[in-house]
C-alpha positions in Angstrom: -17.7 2.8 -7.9 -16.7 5.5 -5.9 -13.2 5.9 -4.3 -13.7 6.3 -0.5 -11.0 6.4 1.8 -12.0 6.0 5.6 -8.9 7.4 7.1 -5.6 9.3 5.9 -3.0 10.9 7.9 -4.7 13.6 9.6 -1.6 15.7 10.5 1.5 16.5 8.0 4.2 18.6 8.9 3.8 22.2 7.3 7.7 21.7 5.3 5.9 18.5 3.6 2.9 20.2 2.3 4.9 23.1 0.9 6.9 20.5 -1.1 3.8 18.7 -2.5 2.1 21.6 -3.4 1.2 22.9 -7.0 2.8 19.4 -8.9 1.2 18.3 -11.5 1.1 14.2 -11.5 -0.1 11.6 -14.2 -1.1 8.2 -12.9 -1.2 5.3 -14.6 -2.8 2.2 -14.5 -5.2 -0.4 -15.9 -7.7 -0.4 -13.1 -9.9 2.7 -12.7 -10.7 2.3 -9.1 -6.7 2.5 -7.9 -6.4 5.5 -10.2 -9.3 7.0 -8.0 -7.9 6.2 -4.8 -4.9 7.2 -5.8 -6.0 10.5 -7.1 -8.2 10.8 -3.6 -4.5 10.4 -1.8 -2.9 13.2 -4.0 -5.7 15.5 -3.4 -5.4 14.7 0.5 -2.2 16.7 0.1 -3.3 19.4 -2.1 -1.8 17.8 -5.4 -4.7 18.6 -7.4 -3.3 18.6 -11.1 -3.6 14.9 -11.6 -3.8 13.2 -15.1 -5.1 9.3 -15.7 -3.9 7.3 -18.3 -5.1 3.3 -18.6 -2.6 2.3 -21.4 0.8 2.9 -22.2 0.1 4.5 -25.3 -2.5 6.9 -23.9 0.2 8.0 -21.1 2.5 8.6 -23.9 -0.3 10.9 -25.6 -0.5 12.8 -22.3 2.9 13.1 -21.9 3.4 14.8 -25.2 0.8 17.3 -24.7 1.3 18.3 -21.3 4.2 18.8 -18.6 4.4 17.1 -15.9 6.2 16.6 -12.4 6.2 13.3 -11.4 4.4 10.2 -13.0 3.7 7.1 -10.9 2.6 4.3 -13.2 2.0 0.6 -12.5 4.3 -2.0 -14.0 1.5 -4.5 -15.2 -0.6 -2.4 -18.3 -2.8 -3.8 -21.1 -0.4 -2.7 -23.8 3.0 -3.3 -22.2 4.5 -2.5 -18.6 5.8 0.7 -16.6 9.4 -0.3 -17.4 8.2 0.1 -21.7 7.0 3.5 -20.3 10.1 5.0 -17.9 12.3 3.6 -20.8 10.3 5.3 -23.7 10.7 8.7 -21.5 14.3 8.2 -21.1 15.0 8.5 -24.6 16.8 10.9 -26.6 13.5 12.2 -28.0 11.2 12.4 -25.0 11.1 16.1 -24.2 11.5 15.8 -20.4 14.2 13.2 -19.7 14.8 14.1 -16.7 10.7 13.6 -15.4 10.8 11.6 -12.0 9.4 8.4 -12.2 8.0 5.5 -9.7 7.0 2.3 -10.4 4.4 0.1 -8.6 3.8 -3.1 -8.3 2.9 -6.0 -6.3 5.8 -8.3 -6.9 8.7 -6.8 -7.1 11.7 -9.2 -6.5 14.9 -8.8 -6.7 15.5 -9.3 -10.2 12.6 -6.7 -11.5 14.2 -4.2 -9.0 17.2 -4.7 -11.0 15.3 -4.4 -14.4 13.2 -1.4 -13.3 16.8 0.7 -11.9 18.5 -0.3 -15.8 15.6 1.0 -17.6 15.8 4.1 -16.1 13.0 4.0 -12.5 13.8 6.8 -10.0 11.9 4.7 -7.3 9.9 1.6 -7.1 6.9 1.2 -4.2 5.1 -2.3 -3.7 1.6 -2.3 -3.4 -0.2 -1.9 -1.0 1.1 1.4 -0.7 1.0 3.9 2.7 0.0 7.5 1.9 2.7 9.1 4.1 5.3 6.9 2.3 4.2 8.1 -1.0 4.2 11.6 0.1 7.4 11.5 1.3 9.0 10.0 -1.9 7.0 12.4 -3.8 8.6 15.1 -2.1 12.4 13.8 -2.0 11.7 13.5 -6.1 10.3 16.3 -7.6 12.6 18.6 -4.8 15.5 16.7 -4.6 15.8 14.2 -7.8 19.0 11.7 -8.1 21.6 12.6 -10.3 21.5 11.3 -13.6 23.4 9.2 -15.9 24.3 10.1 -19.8 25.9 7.1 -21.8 25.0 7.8 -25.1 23.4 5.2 -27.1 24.0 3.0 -23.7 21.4 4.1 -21.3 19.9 8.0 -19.8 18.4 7.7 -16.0 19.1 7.8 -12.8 22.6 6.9 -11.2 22.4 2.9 -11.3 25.3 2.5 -8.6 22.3 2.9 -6.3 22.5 -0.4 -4.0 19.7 -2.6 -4.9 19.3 -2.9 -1.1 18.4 0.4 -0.7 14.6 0.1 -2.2 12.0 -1.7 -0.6 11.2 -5.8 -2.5 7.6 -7.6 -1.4 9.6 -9.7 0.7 10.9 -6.7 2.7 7.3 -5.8 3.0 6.3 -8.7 3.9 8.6 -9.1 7.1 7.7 -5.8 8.0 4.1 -6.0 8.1 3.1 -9.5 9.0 -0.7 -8.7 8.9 -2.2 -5.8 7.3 -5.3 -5.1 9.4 -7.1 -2.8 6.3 -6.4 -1.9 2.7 -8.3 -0.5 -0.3 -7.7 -1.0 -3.7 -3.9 -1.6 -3.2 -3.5 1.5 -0.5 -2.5 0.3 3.5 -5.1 2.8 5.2 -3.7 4.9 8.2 -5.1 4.3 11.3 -4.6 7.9 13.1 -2.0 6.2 15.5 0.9 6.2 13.2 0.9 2.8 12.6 -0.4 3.2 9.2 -2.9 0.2 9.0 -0.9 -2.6 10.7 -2.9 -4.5 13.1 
């Protein structure tokens, strides 16, 4: 199945495409059609160094052979979740501590928000995602990344004083969008208006 997007933003502003350009991202997640979709919304915005990975383990593989900017991973995988990965690149022997990281999922409460900032998540984004949003916290990472935290043998990430209240839960999401008109494979779809796909 191929990933076909009907519409995405069809202006950006010139200072946002500068910051998105020449990244190199890896995706990861179990189901090959998001990573498609996904990887059609990078591209959108000229981010055309894009790796896959299904598993935890074969993101880890990736990540040893090849530098990255940014990796945006699921928190659901086959072989573990997105928190086993952020916290696996947090450690002392991960090469690139310092690699931004977002987490997606579907359900994020209160109390995984709280999980995913203690092991270590520069951002978390529930599903379904809008492409502008992602661009713009793509952007704010890789050009501008929090500061980070050193405790040695304690925990390596970014600063956790950050107010839970400051990242979006489902239930924010929810109250914002009461009915999401048109979505594909977990990404809201812009509707040229600026409402990004709210009815």
């Amino acid at each position: 199945m191929s990933a076909h997007i009907a519409t995405l933003p069809a202006t950006l502003p010139e200072a946002l495409l500068e910051k998105l350009r020449g990244i190199r991202v890896l995706v990861v997640d179990e189901e090959r059609y998001f990573r498609e979709v996904l990887v059609r919304i990078l591209r959108h915005v000229n981010i055309d160094q894009i790796g896959q990975a299904g598993t935890v383990a074969e993101a880890r593989k990736m990540l040893e052979k090849r530098e990255y900017s940014l990796v945006i991973s699921d928190y659901k995988l086959p072989d573990g979740t997105g928190l086993d990965l952020c916290r696996s690149m947090r450690s002392e022997t991960f090469p690139n501590r310092y690699l931004p990281f977002i987490l997606l999922t579907g359900e994020l409460d209160r109390p995984l928000l709280r999980r995913a900032i203690n092991g270590g998540v520069d951002d978390c984004m529930v599903k379904p995602l809008r492409p502008i949003t992602l661009y713009q916290r793509i952007a704010k990472l890789v050009h501008r990344p929090p500061v980070y935290v050193d405790i040695p043998g304690i925990y390596f990430g970014p600063d956790r004083r950050r107010r839970v209240d400051e990242m979006e839960t489902v239930e924010d999401r929810r109250r914002e969008d009461s009915v999401i008109s048109r979505y594909a494979g977990g990404i809201v779809l812009d509707d040229g208006n600026g409402r990004d796909g709210q009815a």
